[in-house]
NUSEVO-439421 format. One record per atom (N, C-alpha, C): residue in three letters; x, y, z. Coordinates in steps of 0.05 Angstrom, whole numbers, plus 5000, padded with zeros to 4 digits. Layout:
# residues N
ALAXYZ/...
This chain:
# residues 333
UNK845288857411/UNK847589027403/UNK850088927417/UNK852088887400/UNK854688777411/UNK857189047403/UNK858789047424/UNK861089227433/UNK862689217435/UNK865389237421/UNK867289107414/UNK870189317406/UNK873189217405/UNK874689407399/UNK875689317374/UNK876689437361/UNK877889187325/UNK880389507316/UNK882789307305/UNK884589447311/UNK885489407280/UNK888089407273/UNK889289487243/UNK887389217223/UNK886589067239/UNK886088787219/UNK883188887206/UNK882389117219/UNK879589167202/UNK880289307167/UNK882889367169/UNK883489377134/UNK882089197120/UNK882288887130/UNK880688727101/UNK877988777103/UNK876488977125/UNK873888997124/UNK874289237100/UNK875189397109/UNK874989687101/UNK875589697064/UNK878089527059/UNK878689517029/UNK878889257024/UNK876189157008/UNK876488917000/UNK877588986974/UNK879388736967/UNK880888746936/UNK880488526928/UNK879388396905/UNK878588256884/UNK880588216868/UNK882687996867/UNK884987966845/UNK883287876817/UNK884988136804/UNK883787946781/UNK885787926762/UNK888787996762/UNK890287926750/UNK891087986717/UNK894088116722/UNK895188246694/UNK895588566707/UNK895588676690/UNK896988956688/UNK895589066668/UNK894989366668/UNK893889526639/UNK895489846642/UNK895889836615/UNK896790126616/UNK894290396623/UNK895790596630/UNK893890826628/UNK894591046615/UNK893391286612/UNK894991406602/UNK893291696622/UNK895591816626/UNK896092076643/UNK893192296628/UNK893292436651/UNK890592656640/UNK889192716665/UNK887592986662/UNK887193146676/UNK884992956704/UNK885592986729/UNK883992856748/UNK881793026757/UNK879492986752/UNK876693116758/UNK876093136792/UNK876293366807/UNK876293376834/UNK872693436842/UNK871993266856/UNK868893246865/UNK868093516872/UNK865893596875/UNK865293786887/UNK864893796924/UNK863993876938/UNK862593856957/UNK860893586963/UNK861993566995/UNK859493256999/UNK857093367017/UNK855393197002/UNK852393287010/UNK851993227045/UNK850793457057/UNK851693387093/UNK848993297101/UNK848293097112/UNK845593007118/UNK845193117153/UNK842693167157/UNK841993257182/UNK842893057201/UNK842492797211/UNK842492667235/UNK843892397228/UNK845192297235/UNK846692077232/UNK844791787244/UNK843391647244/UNK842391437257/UNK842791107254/UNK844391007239/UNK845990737239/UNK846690647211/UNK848390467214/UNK849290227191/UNK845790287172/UNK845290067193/UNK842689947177/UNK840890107166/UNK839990407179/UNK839790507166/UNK840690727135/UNK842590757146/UNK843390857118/UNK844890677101/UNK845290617105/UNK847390427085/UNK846490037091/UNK844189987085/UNK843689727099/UNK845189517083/UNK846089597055/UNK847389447026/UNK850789557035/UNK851789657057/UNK854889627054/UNK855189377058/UNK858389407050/UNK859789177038/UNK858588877030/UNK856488977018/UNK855088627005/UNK856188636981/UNK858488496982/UNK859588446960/UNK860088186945/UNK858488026955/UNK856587716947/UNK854587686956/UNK853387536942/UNK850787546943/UNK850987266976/UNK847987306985/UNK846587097005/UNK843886917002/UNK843586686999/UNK840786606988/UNK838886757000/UNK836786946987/UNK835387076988/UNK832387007015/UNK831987087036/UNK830187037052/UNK827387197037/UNK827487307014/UNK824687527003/UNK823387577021/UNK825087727044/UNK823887937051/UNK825688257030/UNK823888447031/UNK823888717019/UNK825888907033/UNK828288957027/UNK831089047034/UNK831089397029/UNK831589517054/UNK830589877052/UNK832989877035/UNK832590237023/UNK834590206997/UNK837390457014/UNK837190597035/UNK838490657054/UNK838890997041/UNK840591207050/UNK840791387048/UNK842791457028/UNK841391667001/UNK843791636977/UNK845191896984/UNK846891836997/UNK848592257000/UNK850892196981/UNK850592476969/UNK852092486955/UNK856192476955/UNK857992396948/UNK860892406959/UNK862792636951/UNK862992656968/UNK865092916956/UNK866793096977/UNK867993256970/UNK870793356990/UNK868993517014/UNK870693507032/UNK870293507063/UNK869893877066/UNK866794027065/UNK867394297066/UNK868494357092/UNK870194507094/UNK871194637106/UNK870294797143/UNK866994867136/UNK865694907160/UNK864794587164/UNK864794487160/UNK863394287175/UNK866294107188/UNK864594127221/UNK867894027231/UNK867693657247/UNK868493537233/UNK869293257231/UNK870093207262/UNK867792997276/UNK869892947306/UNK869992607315/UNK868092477290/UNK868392227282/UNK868292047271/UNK868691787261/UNK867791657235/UNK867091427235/UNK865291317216/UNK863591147214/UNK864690937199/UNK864790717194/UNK865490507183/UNK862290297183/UNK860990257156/UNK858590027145/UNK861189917136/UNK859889587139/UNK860989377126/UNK859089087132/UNK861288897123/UNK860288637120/UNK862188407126/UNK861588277141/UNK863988007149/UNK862587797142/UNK864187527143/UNK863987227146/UNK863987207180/UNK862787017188/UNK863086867217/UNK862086627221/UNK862586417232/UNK862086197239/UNK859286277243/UNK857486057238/UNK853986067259/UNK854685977283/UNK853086057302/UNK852285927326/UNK852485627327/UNK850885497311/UNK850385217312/UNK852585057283/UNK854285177272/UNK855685037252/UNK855485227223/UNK857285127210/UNK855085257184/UNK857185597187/UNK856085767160/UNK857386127174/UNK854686297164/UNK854586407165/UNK853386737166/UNK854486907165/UNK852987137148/UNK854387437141/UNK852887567161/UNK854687737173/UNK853387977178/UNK853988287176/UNK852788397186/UNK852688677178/UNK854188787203/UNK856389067200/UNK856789187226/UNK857789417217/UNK857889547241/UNK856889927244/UNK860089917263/UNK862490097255/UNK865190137284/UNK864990387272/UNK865390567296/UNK866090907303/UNK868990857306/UNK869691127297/UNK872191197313/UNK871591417327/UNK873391577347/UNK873491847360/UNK875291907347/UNK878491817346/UNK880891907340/UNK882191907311/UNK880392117299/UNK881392097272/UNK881992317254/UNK884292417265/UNK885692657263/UNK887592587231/UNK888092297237/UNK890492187209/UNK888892127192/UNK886192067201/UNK885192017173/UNK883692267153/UNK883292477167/UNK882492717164/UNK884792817146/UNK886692807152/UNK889392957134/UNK889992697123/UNK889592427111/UNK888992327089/UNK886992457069/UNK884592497085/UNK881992537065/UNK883092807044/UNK884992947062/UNK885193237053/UNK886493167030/UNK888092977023/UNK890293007007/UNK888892986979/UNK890493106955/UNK889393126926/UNK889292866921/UNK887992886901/UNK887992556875/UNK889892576858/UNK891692406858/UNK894192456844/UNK894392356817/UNK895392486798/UNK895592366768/UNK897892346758/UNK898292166738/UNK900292076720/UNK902592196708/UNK904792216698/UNK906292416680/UNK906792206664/UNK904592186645/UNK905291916620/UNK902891716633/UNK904291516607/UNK903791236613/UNK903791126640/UNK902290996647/UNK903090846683/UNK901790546668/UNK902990316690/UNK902789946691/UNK901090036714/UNK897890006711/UNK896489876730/UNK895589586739/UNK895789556762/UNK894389266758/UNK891389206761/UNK890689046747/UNK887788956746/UNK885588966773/UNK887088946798/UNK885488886825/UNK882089096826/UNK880788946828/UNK878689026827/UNK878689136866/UNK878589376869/UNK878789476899/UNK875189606900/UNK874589576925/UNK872189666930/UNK871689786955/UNK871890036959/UNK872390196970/UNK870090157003/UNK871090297025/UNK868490177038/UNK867090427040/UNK864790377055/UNK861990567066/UNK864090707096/UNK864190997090/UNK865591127101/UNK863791297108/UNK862891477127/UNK862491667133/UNK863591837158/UNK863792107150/UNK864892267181/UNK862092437192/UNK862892487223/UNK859992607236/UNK861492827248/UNK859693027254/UNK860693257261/UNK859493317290/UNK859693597304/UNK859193577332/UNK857593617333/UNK854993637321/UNK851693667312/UNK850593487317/UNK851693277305/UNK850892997298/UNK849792967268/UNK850993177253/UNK850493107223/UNK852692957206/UNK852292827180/UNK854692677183/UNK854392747146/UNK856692707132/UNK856792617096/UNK858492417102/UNK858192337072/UNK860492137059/UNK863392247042/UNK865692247057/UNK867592347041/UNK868792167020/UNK870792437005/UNK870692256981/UNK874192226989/UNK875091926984/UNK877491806985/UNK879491896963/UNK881392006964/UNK883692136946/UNK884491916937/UNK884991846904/UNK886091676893/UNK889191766878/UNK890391466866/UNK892091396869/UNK891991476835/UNK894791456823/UNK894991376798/UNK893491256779/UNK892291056800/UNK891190846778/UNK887990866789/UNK887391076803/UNK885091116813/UNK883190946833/UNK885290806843/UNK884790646875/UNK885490826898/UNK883790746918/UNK884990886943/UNK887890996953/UNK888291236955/UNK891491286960/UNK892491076976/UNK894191056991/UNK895990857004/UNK895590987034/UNK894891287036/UNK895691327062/UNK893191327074/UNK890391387054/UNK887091307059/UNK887491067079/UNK888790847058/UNK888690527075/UNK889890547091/UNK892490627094/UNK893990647124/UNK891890727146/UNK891690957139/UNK889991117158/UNK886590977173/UNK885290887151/UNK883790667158/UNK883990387178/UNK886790357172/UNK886790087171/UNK888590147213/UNK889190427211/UNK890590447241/UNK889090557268/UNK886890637253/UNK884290827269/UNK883590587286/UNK883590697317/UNK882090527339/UNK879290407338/UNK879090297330/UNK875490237309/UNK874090047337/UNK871790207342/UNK870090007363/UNK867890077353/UNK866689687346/UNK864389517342/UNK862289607355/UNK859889767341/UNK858189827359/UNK854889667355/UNK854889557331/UNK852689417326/UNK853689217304/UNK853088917315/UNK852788767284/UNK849688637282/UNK849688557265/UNK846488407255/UNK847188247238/UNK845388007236/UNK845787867216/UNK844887817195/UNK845487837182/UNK844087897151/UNK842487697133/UNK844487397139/UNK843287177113/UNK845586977115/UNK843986767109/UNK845986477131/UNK847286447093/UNK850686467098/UNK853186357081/UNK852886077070/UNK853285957095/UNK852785617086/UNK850885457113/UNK849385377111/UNK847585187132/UNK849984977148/UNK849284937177/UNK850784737186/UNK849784497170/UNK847984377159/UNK847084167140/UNK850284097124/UNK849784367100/UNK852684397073/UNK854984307090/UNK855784477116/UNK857884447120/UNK858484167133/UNK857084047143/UNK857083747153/UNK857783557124/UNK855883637108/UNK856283497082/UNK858583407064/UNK859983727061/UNK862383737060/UNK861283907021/UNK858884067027/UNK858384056998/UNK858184397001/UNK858084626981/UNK857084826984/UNK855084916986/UNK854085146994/UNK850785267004/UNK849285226977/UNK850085366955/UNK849285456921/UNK851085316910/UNK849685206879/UNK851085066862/UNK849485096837/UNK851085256820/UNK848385256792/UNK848485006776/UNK846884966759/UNK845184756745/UNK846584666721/UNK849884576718/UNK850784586701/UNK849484456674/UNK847284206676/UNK846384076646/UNK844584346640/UNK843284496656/UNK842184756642/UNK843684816629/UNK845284906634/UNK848085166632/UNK848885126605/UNK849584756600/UNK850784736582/UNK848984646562/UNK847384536557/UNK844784526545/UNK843684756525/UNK842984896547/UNK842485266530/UNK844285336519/UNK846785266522/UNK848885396507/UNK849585176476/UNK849185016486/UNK849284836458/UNK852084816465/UNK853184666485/UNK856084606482/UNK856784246484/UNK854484076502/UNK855383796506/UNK855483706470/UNK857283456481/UNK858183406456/UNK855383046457/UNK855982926437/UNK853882746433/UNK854182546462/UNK851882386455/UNK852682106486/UNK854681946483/UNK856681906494/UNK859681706498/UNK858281476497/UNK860881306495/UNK860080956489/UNK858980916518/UNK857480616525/UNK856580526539/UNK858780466569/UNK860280666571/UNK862680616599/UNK861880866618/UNK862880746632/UNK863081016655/UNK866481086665/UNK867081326662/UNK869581386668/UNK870981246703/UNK873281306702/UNK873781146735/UNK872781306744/UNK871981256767/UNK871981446796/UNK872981296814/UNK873881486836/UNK875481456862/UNK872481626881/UNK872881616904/UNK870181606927/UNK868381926921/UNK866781866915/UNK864582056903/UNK863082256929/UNK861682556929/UNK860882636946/UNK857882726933/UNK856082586946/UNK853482736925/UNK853283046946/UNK851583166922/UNK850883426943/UNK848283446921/UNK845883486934/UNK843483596922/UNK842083866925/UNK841283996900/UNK840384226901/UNK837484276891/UNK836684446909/UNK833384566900/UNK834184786882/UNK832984846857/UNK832685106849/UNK829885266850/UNK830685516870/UNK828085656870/UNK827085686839/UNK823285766840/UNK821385786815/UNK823186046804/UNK824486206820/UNK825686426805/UNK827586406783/UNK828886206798/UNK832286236777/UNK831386016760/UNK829485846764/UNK829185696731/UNK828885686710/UNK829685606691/UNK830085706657/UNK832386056658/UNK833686126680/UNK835086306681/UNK837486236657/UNK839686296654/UNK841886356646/UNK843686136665/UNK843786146693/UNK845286036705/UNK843785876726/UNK841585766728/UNK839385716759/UNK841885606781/UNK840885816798/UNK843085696834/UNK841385546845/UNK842285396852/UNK840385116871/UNK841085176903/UNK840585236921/UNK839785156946/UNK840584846961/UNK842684796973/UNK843184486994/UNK840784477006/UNK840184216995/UNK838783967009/UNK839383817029/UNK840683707010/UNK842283397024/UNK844883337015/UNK846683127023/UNK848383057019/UNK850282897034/UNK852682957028/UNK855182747037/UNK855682527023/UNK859382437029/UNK860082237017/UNK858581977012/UNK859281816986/UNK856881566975/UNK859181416996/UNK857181166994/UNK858280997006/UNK859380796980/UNK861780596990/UNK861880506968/UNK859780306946/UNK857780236954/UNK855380076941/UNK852880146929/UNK853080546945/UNK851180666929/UNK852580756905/UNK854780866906/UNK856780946891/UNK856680826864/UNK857480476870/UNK857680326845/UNK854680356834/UNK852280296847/UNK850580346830/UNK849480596816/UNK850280736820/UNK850780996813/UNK852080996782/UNK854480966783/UNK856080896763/UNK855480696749/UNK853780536748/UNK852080336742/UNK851180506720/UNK848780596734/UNK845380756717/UNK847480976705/UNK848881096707/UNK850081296696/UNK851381206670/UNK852880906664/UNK854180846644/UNK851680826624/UNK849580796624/UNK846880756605/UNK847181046594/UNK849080946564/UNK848481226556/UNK845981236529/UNK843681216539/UNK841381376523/UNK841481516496/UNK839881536481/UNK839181846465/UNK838381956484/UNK838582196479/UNK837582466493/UNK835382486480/UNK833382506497/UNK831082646499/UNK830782986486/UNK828983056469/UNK828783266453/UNK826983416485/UNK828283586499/UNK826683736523/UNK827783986530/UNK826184106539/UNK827084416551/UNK825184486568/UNK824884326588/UNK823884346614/UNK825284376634/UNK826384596655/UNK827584706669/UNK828284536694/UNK829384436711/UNK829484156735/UNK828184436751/UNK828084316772/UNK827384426801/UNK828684346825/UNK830184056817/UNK831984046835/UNK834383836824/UNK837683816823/UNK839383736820/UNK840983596836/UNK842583346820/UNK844983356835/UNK847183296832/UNK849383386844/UNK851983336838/UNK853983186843/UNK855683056835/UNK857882796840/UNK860182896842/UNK861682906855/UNK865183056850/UNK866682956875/UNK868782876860/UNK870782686872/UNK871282836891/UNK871682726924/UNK872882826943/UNK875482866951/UNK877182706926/UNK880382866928/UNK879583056909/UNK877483236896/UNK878283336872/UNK878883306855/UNK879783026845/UNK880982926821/UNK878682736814/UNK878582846785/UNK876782596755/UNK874882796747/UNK872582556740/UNK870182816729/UNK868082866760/UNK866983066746/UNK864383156760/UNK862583066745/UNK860182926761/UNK857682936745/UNK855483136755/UNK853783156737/UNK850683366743/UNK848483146739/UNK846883136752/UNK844082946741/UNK840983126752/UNK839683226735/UNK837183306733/UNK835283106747/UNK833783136767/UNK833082916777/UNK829782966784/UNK828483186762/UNK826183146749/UNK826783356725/UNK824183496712/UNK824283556679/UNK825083386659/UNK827783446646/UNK828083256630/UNK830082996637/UNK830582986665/UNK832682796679/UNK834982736657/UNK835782956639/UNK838682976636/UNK840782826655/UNK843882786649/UNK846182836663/UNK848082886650/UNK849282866655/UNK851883026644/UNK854982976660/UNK856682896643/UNK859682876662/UNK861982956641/UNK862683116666/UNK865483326649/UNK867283306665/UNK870083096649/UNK872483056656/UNK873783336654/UNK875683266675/UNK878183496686/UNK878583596652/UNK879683386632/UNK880383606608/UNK878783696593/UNK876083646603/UNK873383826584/UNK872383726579/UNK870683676551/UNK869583486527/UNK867683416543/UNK864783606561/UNK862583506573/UNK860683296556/UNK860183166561/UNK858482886555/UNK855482926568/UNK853282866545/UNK851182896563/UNK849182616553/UNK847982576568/UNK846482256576/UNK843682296581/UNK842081996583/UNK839382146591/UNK839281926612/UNK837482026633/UNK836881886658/UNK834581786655/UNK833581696682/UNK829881646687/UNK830381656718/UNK827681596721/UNK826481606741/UNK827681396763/UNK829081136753/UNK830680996768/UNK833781136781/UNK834681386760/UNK837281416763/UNK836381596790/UNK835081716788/UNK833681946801/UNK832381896835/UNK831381706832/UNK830781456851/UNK834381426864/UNK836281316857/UNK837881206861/UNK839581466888/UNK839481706878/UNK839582026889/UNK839082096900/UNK835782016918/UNK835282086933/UNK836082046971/UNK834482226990/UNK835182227011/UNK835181977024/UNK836281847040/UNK837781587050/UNK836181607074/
């Protein structure tokens, strides 16, 4: 257990916001006020009650079996029950130890939360008319207050016009003396491996992707587009996500080609094939993409039906068939 003080900057813990851009109208009407919040007997941690705050992306899955935590119900602050502190579940990014980042999980109390109490109090405010909302997808955090029992609920946060957190919730949140009383770690972000590589942790299976969807267009003439200095990155896809909708692959291996594996690379890749009539799922992939960012990306299936596939910056994916030499050519060094 680590012990710690965290001061106004825990706002981006507390209200994560998701841009997602544009504006929508609304239209004014009556605001539904919660009832009563359900008061649970004993307060006992993050992890336990709330072990899923702020997971608000996913982590490659370790399958172990995740408790499903305490469901109390939210709602306005009764009156006898008297509030003397508050709880903050969440979820951060951090560097690993050895390279690489990790998410983890953490539990901060306050004592002094007198301002955020006369936030909580305040009504949910509504419209007179039409209102311009904007699109931001806000996600409120795992809040709870404890009382001098040691029983604790979940209050419910007074919204705004557009039915986001009031402004003085976040103030109030975001000013409370907040000390770190437990973090844990949850599920490794990116491996020091990825990050050495220079490749990401997950990468889905784009010749799947586009395949099932019926979008590549026929095999291009016998060329290969330019490239400038290539970065392979290879992916496992767990037995789960295969034949999925989207399969996420898992880092292997990787880093920049060198220039001679590169050319041959671009070599076996200009062999543009018939495609093979297949719908056999890969198990493991890999990927080509320029390390300024600029040109195409390629995908290459590197068992099932050893597909590839390369889709220039303006679209118009191209799909090819490989073998067992292209595949060969991909592997670990």
């Amino acid at each position: 257990m680590s012990r710690m003080r965290s001061g106004g900057s825990v706002l981006a813990v507390a209200l994560l916001g998701v841009a997602l851009g544009g504006c929508a109208g609304m239209e004014s009407g009556p605001v539904d006020e919660p009832g009563p919040a359900q008061v649970i007997e004993m307060w006992t941690s993050c992890a336990e009650a709330a072990p899923q705050a702020g997971n608000g992306f996913s982590v490659p899955s370790t399958g172990a079996s995740t408790p499903a935590g305490v469901d109390a119900k939210i709602g306005r602050i009764d009156p006898a029950f008297t509030s003397v502190a508050a709880v903050l579940c969440g979820r951060e990014i951090r560097p690993g130890p050895n390279g690489g980042q990790e998410q983890i999980a953490t539990e901060r109390h306050a004592d002094e939360i007198a301002p955020l109490l006369a936030a909580l109090h305040l009504p949910n405010q509504r419209a007179d008319g039409e209102i311009a909302c904007t699109l931001d997808l806000v996600i409120p955090p795992w809040l709870a207050l404890l009382d001098d029992r040691g029983r604790w609920l979940r209050p419910h946060l007074p919204t705004d016009t557009c039915g986001k957190p009031r402004a003085e919730v976040s103030a109030a949140l975001a000013g409370l003396p907040w000390t770190t009383v437990d973090t844990r770690t949850v599920g490794q972000v990116e491996s020091p491996a990825a990050e050495a590589a220079g490749c990401a942790q997950q990468w889905a299976d784009m010749v799947w992707v586009e395949t099932t969807n019926g979008r590549p267009g026929p095999p291009a003439p016998a060329t290969s587009p330019a490239a400038g200095p290539l970065r392979l990155c290879v992916y496992q896809v767990p037995a789960s996500e295969q034949g999925g909708g989207k399969p996420a692959g898992d880092f292997v291996y990787g880093g920049p080609l060198s220039p001679e594996r590169q050319a041959g690379l671009l070599r076996a890749l200009a062999d543009r094939r018939a495609v093979a009539d297949c719908a056999t799922p890969a198990s493991r992939f890999a990927v080509l993409r320029p390390l300024d960012g600029a040109g195409s990306d390629r995908y290459v299936e590197l068992d099932g039906c050893r597909r590839f596939l390369v889709v220039p910056p303006a679209g118009g994916a191209q799909l090819g068939q490989g073998d067992d030499a292209l595949a060969a050519l991909l592997g670990p060094v």
